[in-house]
Structures are given as C-alpha cells and as structure tokens.
N, C-alpha and C positions, 0 to 999 in steps of 0.2 A: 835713893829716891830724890833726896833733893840736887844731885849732882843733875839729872835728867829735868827737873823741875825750872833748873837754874840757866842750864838748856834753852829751854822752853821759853823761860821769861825774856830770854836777853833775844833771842831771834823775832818774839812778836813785838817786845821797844823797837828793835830795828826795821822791821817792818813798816811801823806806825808811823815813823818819819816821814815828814813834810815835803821832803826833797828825793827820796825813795824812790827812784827810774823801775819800769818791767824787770831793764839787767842786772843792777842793781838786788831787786826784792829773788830773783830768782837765783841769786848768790846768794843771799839770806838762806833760803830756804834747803839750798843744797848742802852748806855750812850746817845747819841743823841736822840734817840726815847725816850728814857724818859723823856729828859728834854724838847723836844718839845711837847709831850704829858700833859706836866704840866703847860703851856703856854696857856692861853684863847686867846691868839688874832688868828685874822682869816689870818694873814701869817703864823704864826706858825701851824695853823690846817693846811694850805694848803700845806706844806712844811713837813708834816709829813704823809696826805698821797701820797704826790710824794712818797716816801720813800718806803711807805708800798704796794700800788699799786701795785710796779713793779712786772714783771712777772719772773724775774730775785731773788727775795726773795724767800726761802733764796739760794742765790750764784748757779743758776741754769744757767750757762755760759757754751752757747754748743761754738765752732767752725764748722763750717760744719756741717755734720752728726755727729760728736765726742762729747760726751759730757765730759766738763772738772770740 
C-alpha cells in the first residue's frame, strides 16, 4: 500500500510544479500509470483504474457547451 501511496505522492509534487508544460504534466501522469500498473496490491489496482476510468481521459474538459 504505501509503495502505491508513494506513487501517488511523488507524481501530484511533480505535477504541482511551477514550471510544469501540458508535455511535461502528461509524462507525469503516464510515469504514474506505469508504475502503478507494475504494483500487485489491490490499492494500487484500484487507484489506477480511478485514473483510467475517467471520462475526462484523455484531457476531455468541456466548460459549458465549450469544449477546452
């Protein structure tokens, strides 16, 4: 659990960065899915497809009618 946890933390600091491009945050994010894909525990499965589930993957954020 905390191997997936640890995961988790290190990819949202790198996220949160100030300097953090689109390409950049979307290597983050892909670096996370691998490495919680490489994890057998059952938080890390669950916690990867929170990830992949969303209906928002990849990066489909409307506002309103506007899709951005």
């Amino acid at each position: 659990m905390s191997e997936s946890l640890e995961i988790t933390e290190v990819g949202a600091t790198a996220l949160c960065r100030r300097d953090v491009t689109v390409s950049k945050s979307e290597k983050i994010f892909e670096y996370v899915l691998k490495k919680l894909a490489e994890e057998t525990g059952a938080i890390s499965q669950k916690l990867l497809t929170a990830l992949t589930d969303r209906d928002l993957w990849p990066c489909e954020v409307s506002r309103g009618s506007q899709q951005l």
